[in-house]
C-alpha positions in Angstrom: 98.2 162.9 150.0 96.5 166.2 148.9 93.2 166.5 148.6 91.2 169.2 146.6 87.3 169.8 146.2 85.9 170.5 142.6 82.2 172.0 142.2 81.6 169.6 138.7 77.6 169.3 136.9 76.8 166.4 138.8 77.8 168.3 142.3 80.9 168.4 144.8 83.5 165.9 144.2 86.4 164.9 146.5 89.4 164.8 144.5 92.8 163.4 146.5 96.2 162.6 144.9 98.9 160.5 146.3 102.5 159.4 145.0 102.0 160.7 141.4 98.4 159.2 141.1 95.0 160.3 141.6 93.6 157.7 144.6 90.2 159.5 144.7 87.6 161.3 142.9 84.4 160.6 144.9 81.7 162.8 146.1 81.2 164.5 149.0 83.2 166.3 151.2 87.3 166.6 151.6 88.8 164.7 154.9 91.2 166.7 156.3 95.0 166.7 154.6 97.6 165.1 157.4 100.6 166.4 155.1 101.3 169.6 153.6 100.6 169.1 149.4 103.9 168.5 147.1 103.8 170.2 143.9 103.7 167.1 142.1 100.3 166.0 143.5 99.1 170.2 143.2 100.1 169.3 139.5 98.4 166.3 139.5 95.1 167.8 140.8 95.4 170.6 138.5 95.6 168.5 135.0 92.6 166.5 137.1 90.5 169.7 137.2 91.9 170.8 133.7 90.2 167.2 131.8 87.2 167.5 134.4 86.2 170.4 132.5 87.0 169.3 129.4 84.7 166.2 129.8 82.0 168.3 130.9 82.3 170.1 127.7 82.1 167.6 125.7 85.8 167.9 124.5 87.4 164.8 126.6 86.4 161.8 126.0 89.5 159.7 127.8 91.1 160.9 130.7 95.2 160.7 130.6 95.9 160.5 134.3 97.6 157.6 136.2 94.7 156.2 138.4 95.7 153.6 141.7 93.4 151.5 142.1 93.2 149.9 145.8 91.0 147.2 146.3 90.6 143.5 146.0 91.5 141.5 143.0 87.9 140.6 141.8 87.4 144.5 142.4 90.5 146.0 140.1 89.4 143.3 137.6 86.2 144.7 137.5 87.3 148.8 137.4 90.0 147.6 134.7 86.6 145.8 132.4 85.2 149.8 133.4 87.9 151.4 132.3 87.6 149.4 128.7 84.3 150.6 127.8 84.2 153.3 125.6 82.8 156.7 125.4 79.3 156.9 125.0 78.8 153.3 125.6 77.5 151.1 127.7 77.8 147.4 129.7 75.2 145.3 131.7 76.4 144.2 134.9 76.1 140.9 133.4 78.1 141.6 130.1 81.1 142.8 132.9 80.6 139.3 134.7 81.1 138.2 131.0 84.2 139.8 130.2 85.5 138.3 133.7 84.5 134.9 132.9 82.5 134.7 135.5 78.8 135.1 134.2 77.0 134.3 137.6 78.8 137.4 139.1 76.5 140.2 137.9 75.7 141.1 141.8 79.6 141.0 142.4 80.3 143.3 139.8 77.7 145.9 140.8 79.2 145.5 144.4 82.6 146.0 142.8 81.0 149.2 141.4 79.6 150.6 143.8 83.4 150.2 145.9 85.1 152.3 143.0 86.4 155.4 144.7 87.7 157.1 141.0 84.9 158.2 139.7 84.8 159.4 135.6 88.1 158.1 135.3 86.9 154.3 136.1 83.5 155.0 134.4 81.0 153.1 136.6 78.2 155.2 135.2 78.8 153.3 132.1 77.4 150.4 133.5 73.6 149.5 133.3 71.3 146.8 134.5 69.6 144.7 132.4 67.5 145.7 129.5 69.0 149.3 129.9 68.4 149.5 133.3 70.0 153.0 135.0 70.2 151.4 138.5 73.2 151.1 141.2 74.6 154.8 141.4 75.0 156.4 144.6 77.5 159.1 143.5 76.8 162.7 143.6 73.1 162.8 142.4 72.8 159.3 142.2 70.5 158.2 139.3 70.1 161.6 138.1 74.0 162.2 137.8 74.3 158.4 135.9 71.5 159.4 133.3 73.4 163.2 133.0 76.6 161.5 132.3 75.4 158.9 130.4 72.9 161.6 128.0 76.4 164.3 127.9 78.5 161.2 126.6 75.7 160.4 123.8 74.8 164.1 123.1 78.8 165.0 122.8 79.1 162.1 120.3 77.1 163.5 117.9 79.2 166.3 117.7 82.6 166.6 115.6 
């Protein structure tokens, strides 16, 4: 696994690749690297940086980077609804319980969220509490990142 740091808008982010995937994009600090990097994962972590940019300019609006997502089953069902909702938009906790056919598991799903460990790429800032809500965040700059991310992806629509 390699494992780079990237100074982003919404603070430091951990960024890790791992057998031609990214595995993490989380904030905070980098764990130390138990194997030297391969080129294919420097690669990786460079396109990674590369769209990163790109989406804090406005100019990306879906990331084209294989993602693995490791977790439970209820939680990869709920980063694949994330990973559905489009740019700019929004879901309720509820409206992912929804989508999962499981209405009553609103507190599930924001569990589920709160778990991802890709963030940006599996958009959990896309998803709001009821009525609007901007609650559950605790990524780099916690509510204040969500409402950044959530105001670049609404201003950066209105642009051609």
């Amino acid at each position: 696994m390699t494992c780079r740091a990237i100074m982003t808008p919404i603070g430091l982010l951990t960024a890790a690749a791992d057998k031609g995937a990214v595995v993490w994009l989380i904030s905070g600090a980098m764990p130390p690297s138990r194997h030297p990097p391969t080129p294919e994962e420097e690669a990786l972590l460079d396109r990674l940086e590369e769209e990163l940019e790109e989406y804090f300019c406005g100019t990306r609006r879906v990331f084209d980077l294989p993602v693995c997502l490791e977790g439970t089953p209820f939680q990869r069902q709920v980063w694949e609804q994330l990973r559905q909702i489009p740019y700019g938009e929004t879901r309720t906790y509820g409206e992912i319980a929804t989508a999962l056919n499981n209405p009553r598991a609103s507190q599930a799903v924001g569990s589920a969220c709160k778990w991802n460990k890709i963030l940006l790429l599996v958009p959990c800032h896309r998803v709001v509490g009821k009525n609007g809500a901007l609650t559950g965040f605790s990524a780099a700059g916690g509510i204040a990142a969500k409402e950044y991310l959530l105001w670049l992806e609404q201003t950066s629509e209105e642009t051609p």
